[in-house]
N, C-alpha and C positions, 0 to 999 in steps of 0.2 A: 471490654467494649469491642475487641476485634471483630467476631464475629460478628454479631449484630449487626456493623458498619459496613463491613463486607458483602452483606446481605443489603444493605442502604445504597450504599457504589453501584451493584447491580442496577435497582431498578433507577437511581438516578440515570447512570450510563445509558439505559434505553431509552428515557424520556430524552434524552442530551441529545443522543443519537438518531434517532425513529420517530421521532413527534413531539419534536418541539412547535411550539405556542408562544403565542406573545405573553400569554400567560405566564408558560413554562420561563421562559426566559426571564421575566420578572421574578420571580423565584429563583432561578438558577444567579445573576446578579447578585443577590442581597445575601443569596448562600456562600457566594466563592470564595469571597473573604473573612470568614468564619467558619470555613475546612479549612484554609489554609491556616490561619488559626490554632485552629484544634492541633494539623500535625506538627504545626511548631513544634508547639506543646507538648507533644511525644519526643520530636527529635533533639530539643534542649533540656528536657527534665535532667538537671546533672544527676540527681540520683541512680534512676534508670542508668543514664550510659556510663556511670560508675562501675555499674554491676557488669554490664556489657563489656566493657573495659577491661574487668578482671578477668573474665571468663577468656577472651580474646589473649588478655596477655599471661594466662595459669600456663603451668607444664603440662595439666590434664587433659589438656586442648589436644598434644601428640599424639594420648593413647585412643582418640577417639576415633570412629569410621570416617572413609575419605569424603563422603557425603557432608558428613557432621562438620568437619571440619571447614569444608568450603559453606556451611553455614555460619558457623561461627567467623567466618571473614566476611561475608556477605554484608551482614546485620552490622558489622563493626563498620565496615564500611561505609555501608550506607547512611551511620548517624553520623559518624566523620566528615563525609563526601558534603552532607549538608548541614553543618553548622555547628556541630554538638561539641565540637572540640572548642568554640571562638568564648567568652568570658564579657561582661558587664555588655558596655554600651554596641560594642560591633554584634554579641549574640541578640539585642533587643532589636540591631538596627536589620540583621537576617532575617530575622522572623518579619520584622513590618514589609519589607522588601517581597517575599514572598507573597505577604497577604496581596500588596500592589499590582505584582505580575497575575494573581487570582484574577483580578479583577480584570486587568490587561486581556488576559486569554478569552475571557468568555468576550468580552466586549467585539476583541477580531472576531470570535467564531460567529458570533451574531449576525456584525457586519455583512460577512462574506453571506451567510444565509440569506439575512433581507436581501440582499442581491440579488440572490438565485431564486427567488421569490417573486421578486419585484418585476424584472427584468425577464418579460418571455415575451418571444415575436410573434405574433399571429400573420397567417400569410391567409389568401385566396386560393380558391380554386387554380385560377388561371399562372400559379404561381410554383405550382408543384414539378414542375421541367426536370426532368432527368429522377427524381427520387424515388425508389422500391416500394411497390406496392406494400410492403408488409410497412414501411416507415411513416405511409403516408395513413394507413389507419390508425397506426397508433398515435400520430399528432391528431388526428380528427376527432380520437379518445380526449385524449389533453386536452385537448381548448373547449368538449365538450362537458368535463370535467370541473373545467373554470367557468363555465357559462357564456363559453364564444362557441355555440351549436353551431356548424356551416362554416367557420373557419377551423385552421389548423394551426396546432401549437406545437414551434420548434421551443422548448424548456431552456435554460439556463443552465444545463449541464452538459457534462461531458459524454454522456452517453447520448444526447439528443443532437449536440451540438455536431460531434465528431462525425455521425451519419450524414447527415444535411451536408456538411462542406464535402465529403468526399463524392457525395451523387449530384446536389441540385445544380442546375445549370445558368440559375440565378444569379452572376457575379455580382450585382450589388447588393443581393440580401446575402451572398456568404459574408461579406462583408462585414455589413451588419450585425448578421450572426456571430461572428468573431469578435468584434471588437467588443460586441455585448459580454462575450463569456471573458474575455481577457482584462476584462475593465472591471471588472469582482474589485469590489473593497478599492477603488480606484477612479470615482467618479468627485469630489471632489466635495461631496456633501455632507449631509451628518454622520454617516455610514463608512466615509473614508479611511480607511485603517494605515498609511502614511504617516499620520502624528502615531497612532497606537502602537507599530514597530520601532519607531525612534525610543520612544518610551523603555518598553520592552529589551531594546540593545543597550539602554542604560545602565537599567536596574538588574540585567543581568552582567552587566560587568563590573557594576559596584559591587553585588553579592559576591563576584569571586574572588573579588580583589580583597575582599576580608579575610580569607582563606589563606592569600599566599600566589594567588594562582595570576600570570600573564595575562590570561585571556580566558573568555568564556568556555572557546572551543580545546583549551590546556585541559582545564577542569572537568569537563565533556569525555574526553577520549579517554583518561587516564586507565578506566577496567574495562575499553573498550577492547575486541581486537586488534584495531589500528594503533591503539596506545598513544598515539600526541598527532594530532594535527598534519606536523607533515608528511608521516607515512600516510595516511589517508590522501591528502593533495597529492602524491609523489600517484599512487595509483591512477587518478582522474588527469593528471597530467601526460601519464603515459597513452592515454587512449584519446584523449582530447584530439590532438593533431588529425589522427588517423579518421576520425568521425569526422571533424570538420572537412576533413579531404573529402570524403566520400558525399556529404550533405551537398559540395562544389559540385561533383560529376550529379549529383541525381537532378540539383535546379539543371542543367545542362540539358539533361534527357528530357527535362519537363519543358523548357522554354524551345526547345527543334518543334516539340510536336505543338506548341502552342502555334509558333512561326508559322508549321505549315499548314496547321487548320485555317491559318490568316486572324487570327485570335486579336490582333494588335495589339499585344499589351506586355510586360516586364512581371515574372511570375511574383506575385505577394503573396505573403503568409496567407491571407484565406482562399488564394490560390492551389497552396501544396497540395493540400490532400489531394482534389478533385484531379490536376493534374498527374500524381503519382499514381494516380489508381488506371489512369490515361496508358502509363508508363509500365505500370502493370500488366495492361490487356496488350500489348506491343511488345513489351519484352518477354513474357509469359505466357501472352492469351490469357490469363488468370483475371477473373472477375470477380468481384469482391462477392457482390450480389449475388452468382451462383453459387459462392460456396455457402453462405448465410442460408440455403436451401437444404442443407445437407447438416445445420448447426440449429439443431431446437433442442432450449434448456433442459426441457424433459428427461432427451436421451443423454445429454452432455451431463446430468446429474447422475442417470444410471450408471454413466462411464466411468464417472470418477466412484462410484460405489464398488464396482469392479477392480479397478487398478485398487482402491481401500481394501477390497476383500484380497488379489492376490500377493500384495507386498506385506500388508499388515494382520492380514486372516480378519479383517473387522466382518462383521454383516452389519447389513442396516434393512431393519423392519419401520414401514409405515407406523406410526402412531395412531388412535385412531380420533377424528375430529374433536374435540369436548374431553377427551381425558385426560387432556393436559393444558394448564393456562398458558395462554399465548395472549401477549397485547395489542395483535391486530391480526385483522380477519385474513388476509395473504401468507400471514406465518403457519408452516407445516413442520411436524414433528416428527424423526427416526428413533427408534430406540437401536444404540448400536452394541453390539454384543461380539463376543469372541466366536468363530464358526466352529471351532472345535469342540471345546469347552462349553459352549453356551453362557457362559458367563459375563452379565450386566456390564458393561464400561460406563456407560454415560447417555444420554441424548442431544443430539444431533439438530436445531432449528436453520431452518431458511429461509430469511425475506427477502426475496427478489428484487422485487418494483419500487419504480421514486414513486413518491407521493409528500406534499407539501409538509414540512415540521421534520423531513429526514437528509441528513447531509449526504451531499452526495459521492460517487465514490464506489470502492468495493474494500468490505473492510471485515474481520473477524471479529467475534467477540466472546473471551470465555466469563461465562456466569461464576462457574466453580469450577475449581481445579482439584485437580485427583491426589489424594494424601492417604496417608496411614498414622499421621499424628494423633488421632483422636475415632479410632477405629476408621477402618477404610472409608473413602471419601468417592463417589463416582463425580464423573465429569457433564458439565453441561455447557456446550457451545454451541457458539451460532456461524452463520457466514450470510453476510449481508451485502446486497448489490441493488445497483438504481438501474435497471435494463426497464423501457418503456410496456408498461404494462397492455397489455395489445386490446384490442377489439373481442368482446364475446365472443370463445368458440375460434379465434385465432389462435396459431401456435407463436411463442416465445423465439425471435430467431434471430441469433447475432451473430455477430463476426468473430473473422478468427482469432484477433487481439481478443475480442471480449471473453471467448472461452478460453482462451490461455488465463485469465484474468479470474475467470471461477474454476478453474484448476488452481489457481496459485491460490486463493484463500483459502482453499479447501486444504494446501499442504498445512498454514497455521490450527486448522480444527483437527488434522490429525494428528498435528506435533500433539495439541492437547493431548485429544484421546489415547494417547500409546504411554504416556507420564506414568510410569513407575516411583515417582517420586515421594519419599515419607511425607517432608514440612512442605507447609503455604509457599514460603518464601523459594523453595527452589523450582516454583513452577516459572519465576520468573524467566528473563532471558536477557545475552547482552545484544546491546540494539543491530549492530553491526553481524549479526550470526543470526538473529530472529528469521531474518529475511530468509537464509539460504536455505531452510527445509521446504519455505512454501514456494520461492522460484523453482526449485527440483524439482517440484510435481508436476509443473506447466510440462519439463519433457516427456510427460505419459499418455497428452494429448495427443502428438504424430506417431503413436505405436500403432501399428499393423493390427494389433489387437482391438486396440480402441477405433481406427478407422474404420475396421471390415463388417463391426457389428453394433454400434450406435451413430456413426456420422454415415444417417439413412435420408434419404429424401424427403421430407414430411406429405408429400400427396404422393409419395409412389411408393414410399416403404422399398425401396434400391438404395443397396450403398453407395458410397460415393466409389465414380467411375476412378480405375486405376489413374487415368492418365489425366484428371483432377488431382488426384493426391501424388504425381510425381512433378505436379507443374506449384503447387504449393509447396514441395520439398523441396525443389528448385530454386523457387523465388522467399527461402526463409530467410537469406539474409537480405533481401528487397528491402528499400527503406528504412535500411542499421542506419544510415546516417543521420536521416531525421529524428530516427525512434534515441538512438544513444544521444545526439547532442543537445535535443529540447532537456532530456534527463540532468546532462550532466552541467547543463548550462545554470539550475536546480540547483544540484548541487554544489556545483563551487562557489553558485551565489550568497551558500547557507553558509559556508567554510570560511568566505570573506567575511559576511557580516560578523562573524564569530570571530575574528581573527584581527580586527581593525580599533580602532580608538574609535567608540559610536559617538563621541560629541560633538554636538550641531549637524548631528547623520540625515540628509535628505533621502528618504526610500528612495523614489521615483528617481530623483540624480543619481543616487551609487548604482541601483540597479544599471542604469542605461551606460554611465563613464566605467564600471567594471566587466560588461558585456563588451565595450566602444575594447577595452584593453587587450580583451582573451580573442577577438578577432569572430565575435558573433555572427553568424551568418545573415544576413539581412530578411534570409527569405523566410525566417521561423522563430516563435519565443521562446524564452523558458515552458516546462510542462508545468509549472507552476509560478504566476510572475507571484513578486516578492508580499502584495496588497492582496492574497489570494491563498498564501502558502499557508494552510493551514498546519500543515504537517511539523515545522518550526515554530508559529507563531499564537496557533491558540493552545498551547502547552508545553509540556518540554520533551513528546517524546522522542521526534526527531531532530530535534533542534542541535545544530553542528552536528548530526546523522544522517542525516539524508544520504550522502557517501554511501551509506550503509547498503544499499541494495547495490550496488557494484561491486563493494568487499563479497558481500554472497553470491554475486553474481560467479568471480571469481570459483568461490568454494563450487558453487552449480555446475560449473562448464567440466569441473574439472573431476565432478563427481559421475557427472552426465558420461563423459568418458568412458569412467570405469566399469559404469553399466554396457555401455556401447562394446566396450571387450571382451565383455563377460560371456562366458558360455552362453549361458540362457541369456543373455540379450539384457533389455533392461526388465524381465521378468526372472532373471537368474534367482533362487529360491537361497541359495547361499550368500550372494553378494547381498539380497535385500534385510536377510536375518540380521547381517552385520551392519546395516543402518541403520533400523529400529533400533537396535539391544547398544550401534554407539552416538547415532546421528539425531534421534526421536525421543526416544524413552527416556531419558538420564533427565533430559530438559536442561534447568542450568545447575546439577547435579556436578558437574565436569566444566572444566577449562577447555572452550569451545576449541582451541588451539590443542591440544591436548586428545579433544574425543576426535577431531576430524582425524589425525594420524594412528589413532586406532582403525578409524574406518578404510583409510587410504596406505598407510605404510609410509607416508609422507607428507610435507605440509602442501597445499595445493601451491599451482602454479598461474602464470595468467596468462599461458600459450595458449591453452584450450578456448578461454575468451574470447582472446583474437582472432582464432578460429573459426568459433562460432559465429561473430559478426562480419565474418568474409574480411577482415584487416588482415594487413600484415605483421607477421611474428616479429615483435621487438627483436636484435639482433645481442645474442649474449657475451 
């Protein structure tokens, strides 16, 4: 039945993810706990992991390839990891538990959607103060969209949202607009996901506690890189102070200029943006808005098509409309192939645009992964982003976070496409390493290369001016302190909930009495509050992982480096060989610990980090 199923996951995943329906969501409910179900059923068959068992524990296992072998711990693992070892009433009570949290996940995920659904502000005319002509069509799209012709709709996302408070001059509808977006799964109604995380932190600490295991996040890290808990904390703890420092001096900078505009007011969260970008044009002259001039998706896809074709030799040919199914009219198709060789890898899909029934976000997704178990297998991945879909005959135009943002998905579609992998199972990845191939690629965005010949003006077709792209080089580590401690605020809130007794857990109270402890800055929230975070709560994949983008971060700065030394720069034709063939390709073929000191001659360090977010080098 694997296959089949694999083929079923697919198109569910799309409807889950791209067009959900009240419909879909009734169906998706009544399913969750009848797959979770079903995989019990695989992962307790004592006979199966009988056989798994012997295989794992034969001599035969040594004489096999190193591949083979790290599958054969893989698969043991993983029926181990979840339950297959436990006997009578605790393996029956695993498996019900599971089915419960099924149910758990979709109900958040729902939540949070109705939210972002529900919840959109329509403004006026007279209302538009301060905001980018390109912003202000695509909200006129929106609400035309919804059937408010004549008004304008800021969405309930974070790509609508994050615009609006960094330009409008409306302090009480940023306001507004904030506490809209931050109040996801947190308004107090049916919708409220507060009782559904209490839930959720139970049932997963009873499940591990059948195991053996302390705590949730014990059982979490074990094949993680970070291996337990407090290596992972010991990391976020080292960087914590230093961001908080730095979040102190930028309210600083923001609340002078508010002073002397005569502003009369005490800087608030949906004050920051608008102010730092204040902070920006003063410390930098850097405007946000003119560089979003110089940033159309268009050429931002071309670009990363480039840096794909010179690190990886990929090419990517247009598809052409109709000869290939796609489940919605905005999705465009590449066939990617090797330049040399010419030979097939896989195809390449993109759905850009929010549109109602799609979560939002920027997120990868592979359909099939590339094998040789059952004759060669090609790849087929997507990368999917919610950037506001413009006005007829408008160009796509974002910011520079948001292109670092389709740089970085696009590093997970080429981890795919590069998989030299035999079996299914080693396309996997461990969660805490997944991250660090696709933060990589965000640094191929500030290349020389990519600035001088796709970051073009969109009405003049002129690159961007030198001394734009030295006041952006300048101002890179500009607002580390906000960008790292909303993150990291995220994550340790993910590290405690995992790490605590969750009985009689109030979300809303830990959240606020654990942030009151770690010395939260008043003037900003988590990037994800806790009634909100889907990324922990409607599943399990980053759940006590979140960390995980900092451990790669790590791996990133420190890889970013070795490019930066490189003869050829970060286009070096040797150093890049040697991250495909130890960084890309393998996928989870190798012990992530293991291929990064193939690629580096050593295990990374967390100088580079420091560095990069303009902190000071911990003292050794």
């Amino acid at each position: 039945t694997g296959q089949p199923l694999d083929r079923f996951f697919t198109y569910w995943g799309i409807w889950s993810n791209n067009l959900s329906s009240p419909e879909f969501r009734e169906v998706e409910a009544e399913l969750a706990p009848k797959i979770s179900e079903f995989f019990s059923k695989i992962t307790q068959n004592d006979k199966l992991f009988a056989r798994i068992k012997m295989v794992y524990e034969s001599d035969e296992v040594k004489s096999l390839r190193p591949d083979q072998q790290r599958l054969v711990w893989l698969v043991y693992n993983g029926f181990a990891h979840d339950g297959a070892t436990l006997t009578g009433e605790a393996k029956e009570r695993y498996a019900a538990i599971d089915q419960e949290l099924a149910e758990l996940y979709t109900k958040f995920s729902n939540n949070v959607l109705h939210d972002e659904e529900s919840y959109v502000t329509y403004i006026t005319a007279d209302q538009l103060g301060g905001l980018p002509d390109s912003l202000v069509k695509a909200a006129a799209a929106a609400a035309k969209d919804r059937g408010h012709d004549g008004e304008y709709a800021i969405t309930n996302t974070r790509s609508s949202m994050d615009p609006f408070l960094t330009f409008s001059t409306e302090r009480d509808l940023r306001e507004k607009v904030w506490r809209t977006y931050y109040n996801r799964g947190d308004n107090g109604d049916e919708y409220d996901n507060n009782a559904v995380i209490a839930d959720i932190l139970k049932l997963r600490d009873e499940r591990v506690g059948l195991l053996g295991y302390d705590n949730y996040a014990a059982w979490r890290l074990e094949d993680r890189m970070a291996k337990t808990p407090e290596r992972a904390m010991g990391l976020m703890e080292a960087v914590w102070p230093a961001a908080v420092a730095r979040v102190h001096e930028e309210v600083a900078d923001m609340q002078a200029i508010a002073d002397a505009e005569g502003a009369g007011l005490t800087i608030e969260p949906w004050d920051y943006r608008f102010y730092a970008e204040k902070v920006r044009k003063a410390k930098y002259d850097l405007n946000s808005d003119e560089v979003k001039q110089y940033l159309q998706l268009d050429k931002l896809r071309e670009a990363m098509f480039f840096v794909a074709g010179e690190l990886f030799n990929f090419k990517f040919t247009p598809v052409e409309a109709g000869s290939v199914p796609v489940y919605q009219e905005d999705v465009k198709v590449w066939e990617v192939s090797d330049k040399t060789s010419g030979k097939h890898l896989g195809l390449w899909y993109l759905d850009p645009f929010a549109r109602p029934g799609k979560r939002s976000g920027a997120w990868a997704n592979g359909y099939r992964g590339h094998t040789t178990f059952r004759g060669e297998q090609s790849v087929l991945v997507s990368n999917n982003s919610n950037f506001v879909k413009p006005a007829p005959g408008e160009p796509v135009l974002v910011s520079w976070d948001d292109a670092e943002t389709f740089f970085h998905e696009m590093g997970h579609a080429l981890h795919a496409l590069s998989s030299n992998v035999a079996y299914p199972t080693l396309n996997g990845g461990v969660r805490d390493y997944t991250e660090f191939q696709s933060q990589l690629l965000e640094r191929w965005l500030p290349t020389d290369e990519v600035i001088n010949t796709y970051l073009v003006n969109y009405k003049t077709g002129e690159p961007m001016p030198a001394d734009l792209v030295a006041k952006i080089k300048a101002a890179s580590t500009f607002n580390q302190g906000f960008a790292t401690t909303e993150y990291l605020a995220s994550a340790l809130m993910d590290m405690k909930y995992h790490t605590v007794d969750p009985a009689g857990i109030n979300p809303d109270a830990f959240e606020k009495e654990t942030l009151d402890a770690l010395g939260m800055p008043k003037e900003l929230v988590m990037r994800h509050r806790s009634t909100q975070f889907g990324h922990i709560f409607d599943g399990e994949g980053y759940s006590a992982g979140y960390y995980g983008y900092m451990w790669a971060d790590v791996l990133t700065s420190d890889a970013a480096e070795a490019f930066a030394e490189a003869p050829g720069g970060f286009y070096d034709k040797a150093l890049a060989k040697r991250l495909v063939e130890n960084l890309f390709a393998p996928r989870n073929s190798v012990d992530p610990a293991d291929a990064y000191r193939a690629f580096r001659g050593r295990d990374a360090e967390i100088d580079a980090l420091m560095r990069d977010r303009g902190f000071p080098v911990p003292a050794k």
